[in-house]
C-alpha positions as CSV (number, residue, x, y, z in Angstrom):
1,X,74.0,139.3,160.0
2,X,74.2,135.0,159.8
3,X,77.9,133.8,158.0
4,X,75.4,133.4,154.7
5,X,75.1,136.9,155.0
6,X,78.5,137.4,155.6
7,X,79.3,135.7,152.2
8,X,76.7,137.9,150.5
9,X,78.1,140.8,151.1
10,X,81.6,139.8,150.6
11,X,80.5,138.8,146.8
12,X,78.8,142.2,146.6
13,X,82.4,144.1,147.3
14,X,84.4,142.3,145.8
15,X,83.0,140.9,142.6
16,X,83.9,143.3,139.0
17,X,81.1,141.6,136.9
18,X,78.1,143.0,139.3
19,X,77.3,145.8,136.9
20,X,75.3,145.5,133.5
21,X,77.4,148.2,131.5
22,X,74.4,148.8,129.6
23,X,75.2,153.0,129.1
24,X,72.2,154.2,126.9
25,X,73.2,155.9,123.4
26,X,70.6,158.4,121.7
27,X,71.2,156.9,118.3
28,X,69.3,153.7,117.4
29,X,72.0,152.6,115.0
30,X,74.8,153.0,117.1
31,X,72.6,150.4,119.1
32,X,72.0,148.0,116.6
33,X,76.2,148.6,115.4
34,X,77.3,147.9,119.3
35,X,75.3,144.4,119.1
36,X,76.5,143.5,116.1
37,X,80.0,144.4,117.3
38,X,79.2,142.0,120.7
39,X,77.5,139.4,119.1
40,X,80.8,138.8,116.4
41,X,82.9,139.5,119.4
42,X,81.1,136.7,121.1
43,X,81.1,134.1,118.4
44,X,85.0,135.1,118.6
45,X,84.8,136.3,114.9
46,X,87.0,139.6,115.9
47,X,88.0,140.1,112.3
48,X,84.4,140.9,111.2
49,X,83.4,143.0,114.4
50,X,86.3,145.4,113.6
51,X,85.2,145.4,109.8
52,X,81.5,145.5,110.6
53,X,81.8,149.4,111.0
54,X,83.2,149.0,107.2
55,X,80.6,151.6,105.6
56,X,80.8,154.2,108.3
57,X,85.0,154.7,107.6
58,X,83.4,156.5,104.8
59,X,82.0,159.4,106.9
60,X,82.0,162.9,106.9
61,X,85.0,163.9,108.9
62,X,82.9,166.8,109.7
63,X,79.8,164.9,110.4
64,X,79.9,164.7,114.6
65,X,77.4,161.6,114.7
66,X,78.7,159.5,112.5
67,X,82.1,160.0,114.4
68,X,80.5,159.1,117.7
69,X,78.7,156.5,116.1
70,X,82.0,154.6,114.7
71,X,83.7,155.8,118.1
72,X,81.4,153.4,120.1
73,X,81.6,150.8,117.7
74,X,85.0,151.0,117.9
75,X,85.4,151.5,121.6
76,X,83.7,147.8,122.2
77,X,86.4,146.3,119.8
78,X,89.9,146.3,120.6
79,X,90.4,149.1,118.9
80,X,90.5,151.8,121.8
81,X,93.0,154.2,120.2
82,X,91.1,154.5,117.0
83,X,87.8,154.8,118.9
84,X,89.5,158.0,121.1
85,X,90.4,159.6,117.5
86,X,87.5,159.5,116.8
87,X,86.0,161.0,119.9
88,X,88.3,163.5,120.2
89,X,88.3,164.9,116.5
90,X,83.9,165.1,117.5
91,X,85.1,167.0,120.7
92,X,86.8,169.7,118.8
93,X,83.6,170.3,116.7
94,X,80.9,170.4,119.5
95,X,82.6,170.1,122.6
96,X,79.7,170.4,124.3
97,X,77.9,167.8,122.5
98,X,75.9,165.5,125.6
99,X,75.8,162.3,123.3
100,X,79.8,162.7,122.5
101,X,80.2,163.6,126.4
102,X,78.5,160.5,127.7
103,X,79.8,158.2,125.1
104,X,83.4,159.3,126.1
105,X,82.8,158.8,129.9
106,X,81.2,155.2,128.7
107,X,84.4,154.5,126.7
108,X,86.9,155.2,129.7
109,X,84.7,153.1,132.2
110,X,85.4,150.5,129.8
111,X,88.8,151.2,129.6
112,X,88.9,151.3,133.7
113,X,90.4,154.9,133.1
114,X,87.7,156.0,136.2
115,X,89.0,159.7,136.8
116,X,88.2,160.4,132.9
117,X,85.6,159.1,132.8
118,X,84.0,160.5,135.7
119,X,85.4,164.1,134.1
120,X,83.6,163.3,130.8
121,X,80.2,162.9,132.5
122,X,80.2,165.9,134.9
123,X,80.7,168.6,132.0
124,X,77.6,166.4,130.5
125,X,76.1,167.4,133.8
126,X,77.2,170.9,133.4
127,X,75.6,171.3,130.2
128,X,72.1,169.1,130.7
129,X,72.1,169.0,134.6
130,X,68.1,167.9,134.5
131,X,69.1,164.8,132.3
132,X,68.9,161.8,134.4
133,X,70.3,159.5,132.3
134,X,73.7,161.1,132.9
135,X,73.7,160.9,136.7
136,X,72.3,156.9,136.2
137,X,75.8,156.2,134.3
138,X,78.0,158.2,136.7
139,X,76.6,156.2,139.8
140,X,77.4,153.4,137.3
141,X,81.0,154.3,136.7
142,X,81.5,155.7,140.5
143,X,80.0,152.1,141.7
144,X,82.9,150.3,139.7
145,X,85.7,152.8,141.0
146,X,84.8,152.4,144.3
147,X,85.1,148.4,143.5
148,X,88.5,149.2,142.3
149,X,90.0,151.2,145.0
150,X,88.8,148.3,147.2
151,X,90.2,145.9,145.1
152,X,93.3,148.0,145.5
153,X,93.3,147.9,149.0
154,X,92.0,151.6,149.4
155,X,89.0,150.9,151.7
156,X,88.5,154.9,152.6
157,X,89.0,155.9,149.3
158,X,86.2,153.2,148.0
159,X,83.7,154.7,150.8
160,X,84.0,157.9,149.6
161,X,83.1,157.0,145.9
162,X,80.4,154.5,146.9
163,X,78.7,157.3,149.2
164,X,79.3,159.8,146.0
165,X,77.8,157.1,143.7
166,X,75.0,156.7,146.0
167,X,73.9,160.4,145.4
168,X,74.3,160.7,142.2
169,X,71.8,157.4,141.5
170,X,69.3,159.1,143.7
171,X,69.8,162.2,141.5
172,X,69.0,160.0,138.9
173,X,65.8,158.6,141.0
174,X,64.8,162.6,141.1
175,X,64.8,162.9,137.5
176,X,62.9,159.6,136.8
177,X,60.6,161.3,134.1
178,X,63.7,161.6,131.8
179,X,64.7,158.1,132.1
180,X,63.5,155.3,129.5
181,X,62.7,151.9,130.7
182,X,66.1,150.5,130.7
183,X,68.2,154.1,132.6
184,X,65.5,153.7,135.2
185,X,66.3,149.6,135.5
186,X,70.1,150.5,135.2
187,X,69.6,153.5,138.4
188,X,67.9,150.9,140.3
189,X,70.0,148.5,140.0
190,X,73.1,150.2,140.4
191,X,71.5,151.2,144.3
192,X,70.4,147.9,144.9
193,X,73.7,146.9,144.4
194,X,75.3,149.8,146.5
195,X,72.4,148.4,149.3
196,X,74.4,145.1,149.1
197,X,77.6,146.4,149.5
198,X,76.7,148.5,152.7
199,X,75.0,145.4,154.3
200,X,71.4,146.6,153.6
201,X,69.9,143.3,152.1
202,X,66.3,144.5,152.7
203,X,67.5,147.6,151.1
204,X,69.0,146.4,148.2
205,X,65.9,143.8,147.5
206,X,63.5,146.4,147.6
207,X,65.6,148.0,144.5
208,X,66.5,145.0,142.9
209,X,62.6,144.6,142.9
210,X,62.1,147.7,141.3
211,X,64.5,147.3,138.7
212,X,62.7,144.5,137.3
213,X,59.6,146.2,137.2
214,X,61.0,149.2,135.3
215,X,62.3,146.7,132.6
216,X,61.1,143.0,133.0
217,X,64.0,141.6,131.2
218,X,66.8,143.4,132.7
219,X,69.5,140.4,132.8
220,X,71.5,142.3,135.7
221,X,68.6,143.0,137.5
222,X,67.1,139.4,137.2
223,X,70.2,137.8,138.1
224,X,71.0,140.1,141.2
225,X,67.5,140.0,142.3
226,X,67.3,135.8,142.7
227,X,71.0,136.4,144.6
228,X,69.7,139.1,147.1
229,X,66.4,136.6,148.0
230,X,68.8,134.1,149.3
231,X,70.9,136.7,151.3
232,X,67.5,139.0,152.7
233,X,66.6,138.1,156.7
234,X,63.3,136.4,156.0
């Protein structure tokens, strides 16, 4: 591999903002809540992103989507404690709710708790193992870890999660027929980047590649795509 290369993979190790954290959501208006939340969030109007949830406080305590819904909302706002309440009052109602399962796995990857939030998505394996959306966000979540540990000098520990997350987005790739436009961009993405990593620019193209044609406007995709060109033998 040329000294370019070199660099290339070093920025694929090592950098924490490879990975578009976009973990799907069944519910269209926790969708539509979560950019709202971002979008105040980015014009730095924090105030308003924590009271844009405002009608949803007045829920049904019993009522396991709203909860989830206002739990995500929440869980993108610095309101992390209030968000797990949340979650965790849904979990003692339908514990084996999927939806409440993922976005609690989703909401520790944020948090950069990695152990529970890898737990949280294998019992939503256990309960819809042909669901391929799940494995897509575990790879995610397993690709970050591993980018921890190294971070943390914990080289042996890192190759052990980035080989783990490398099957589990393959398990994803398997179950393709489940996945909406945007999982299937996300799953091939997240093993183009694991390519990277593991000095397999061709690799790692040839998925970056595909992620753009599962989902044309995929901003991670786009972006990792136009840096893997310049680090691929030509």
């Amino acid at each position: 591999m040329t000294v370019q290369g070199n660099r290339q993979a070093g920025y694929w190790a090592n950098s924490g903002s490879l990975m578009q954290h976009a973990l799907a959501v069944t519910e269209n208006n926790t969708k539509a809540h979560l950019n709202m939340a971002d979008y105040l969030k980015q014009e730095d109007k924090t105030d308003e992103s924590e009271a844009a949830p405002s009608p949803a406080l007045e829920i049904d305590p019993e009522e396991v989507a709203g909860l989830i819904n206002l739990g995500n909302l929440l869980s993108k706002t610095d309101r992390a404690a209030d968000a797990v309440q949340l979650f965790e009052k849904a979990e003692t109602l339908e514990p084996e709710n999927v939806n409440l399962l993922m976005s609690m796995g989703n909401h520790y990857q944020l948090q950069k708790e990695f152990d529970k939030a890898v737990s949280y998505y294998q019992k939503a394996i256990d309960i819809a193992p042909e669901e391929g959306k799940i494995y897509s966000n575990l790879a995610m979540v397993l690709t970050d870890q591993a980018q921890a540990l190294n971070a943390d000098q914990q080289p042996s520990a890192a190759q052990q999660k980035l080989a783990e997350a490398y099957a589990t987005a393959n398990e994803a790739v398997n179950r393709k027929q489940t996945l909406d436009a945007l999982d299937l961009a996300n799953t091939y993405n997240t093993l183009g980047i694991l390519n990277m990593i593991a000095k397999r620019p061709s690799e790692g193209l040839k998925f970056f590649k595909l992620a753009v044609e599962a989902d044309p406007t995929h901003p991670g995709a786009l972006s990792n795509l136009k840096r893997a060109q310049g680090s691929s033998p030509r």
